[in-house]
C-alpha positions, 0 to 999 in steps of 0.5 A, spaced: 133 208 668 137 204 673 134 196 674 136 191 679 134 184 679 135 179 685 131 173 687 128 172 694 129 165 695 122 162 697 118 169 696 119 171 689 124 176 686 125 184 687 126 190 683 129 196 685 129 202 680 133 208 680 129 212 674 133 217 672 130 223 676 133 219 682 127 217 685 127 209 688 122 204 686 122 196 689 117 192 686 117 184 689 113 179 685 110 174 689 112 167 687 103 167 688 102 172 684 101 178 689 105 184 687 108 190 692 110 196 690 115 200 694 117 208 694 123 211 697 123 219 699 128 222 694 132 225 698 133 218 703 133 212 699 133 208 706 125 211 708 119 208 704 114 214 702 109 209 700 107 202 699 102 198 696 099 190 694 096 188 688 094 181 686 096 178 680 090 180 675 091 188 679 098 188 677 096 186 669 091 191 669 096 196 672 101 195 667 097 195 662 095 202 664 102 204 664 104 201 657 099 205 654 093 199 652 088 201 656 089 210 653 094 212 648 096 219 650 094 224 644 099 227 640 099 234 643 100 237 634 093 236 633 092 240 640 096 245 638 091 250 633 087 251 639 093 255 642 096 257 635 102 253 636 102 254 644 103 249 647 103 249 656 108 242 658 109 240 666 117 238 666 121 236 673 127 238 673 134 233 672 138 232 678 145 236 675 141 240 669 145 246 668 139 251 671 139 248 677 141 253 683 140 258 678 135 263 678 129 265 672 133 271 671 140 268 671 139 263 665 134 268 662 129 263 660 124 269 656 130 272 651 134 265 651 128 261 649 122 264 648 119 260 653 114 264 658 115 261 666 108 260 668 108 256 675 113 252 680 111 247 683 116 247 688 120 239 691 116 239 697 110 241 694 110 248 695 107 252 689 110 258 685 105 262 681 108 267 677 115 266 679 119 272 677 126 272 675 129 271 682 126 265 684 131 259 683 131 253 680 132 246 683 132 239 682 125 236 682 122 242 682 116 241 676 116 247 671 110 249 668 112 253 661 109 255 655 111 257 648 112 254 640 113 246 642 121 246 638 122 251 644 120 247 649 124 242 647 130 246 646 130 249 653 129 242 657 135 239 653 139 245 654 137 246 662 132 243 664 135 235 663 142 232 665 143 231 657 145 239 657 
């Protein structure tokens, strides 16, 4: 992740965060407290999408949300009998991952991994299920796959994520 810091002389300061999906955050913090929160379209980091204004007590609940105070998400270990050792996991696809622009069958998720594809929900919204081998891969898609946890990790550091 990528943060810049700049003072607004007279308002407050500003800070624009590029996350490491890429997508375009600005958050300006009022010299009386209000916050605003600014996010870009990921493919043109000119246009806002949204926009929203918090007070300063809002903003610290929020934060604290987002911080994990208010809910500490559960380990999914203690889930995992349930399934035995199944797990199902939502990951969005890194901007230069090596399976972006591939298909299913191209990188062969099922024989390399043991990892089933069970839907794509596609950049712009549009939703996959069952998607067969020919259905290609793409940066910001959302993959929801299924398998033993220790797969699921090798497959996203492998081809899901730019650490590949």
């Amino acid at each position: 992740m990528n943060i810049r810091e700049s003072e607004l002389p007279g308002i407050g300061y500003k800070f624009e965060i590029i996350t490491k999906n890429q997508d375009k955050l600005v958050i300006v913090i009022h010299d009386d407290g209000r916050r605003e929160i600014y996010h870009f379209d990921s493919d043109d980091h000119d246009e806002v999408v949204s926009s929203a204004t918090f007070s300063d007590a809002e903003a610290r609940q929020i934060a604290g949300i987002l911080g994990g105070m208010a809910y500490n998400p559960k380990a999914l270990e203690k889930i995992d009998f349930a399934f035995d050792d199944l797990v199902i996991e939502w990951y969005q696809v890194e901007p230069g991952a090596p399976a972006v622009n591939k298909t299913i069958g191209e990188v062969d998720i099922r024989s390399n991994f043991g990892v089933n594809v069970i839907a794509i929900r596609e950049k712009h919204t549009k939703k996959t299920h069952n998607p067969g081998p020919d259905t290609v891969i793409e940066a910001g898609d959302i993959l929801i796959i299924s398998g033993e946890r220790t797969q699921l990790k090798e497959l996203i550091k492998n081809l899901l994520s730019n650490e590949g």
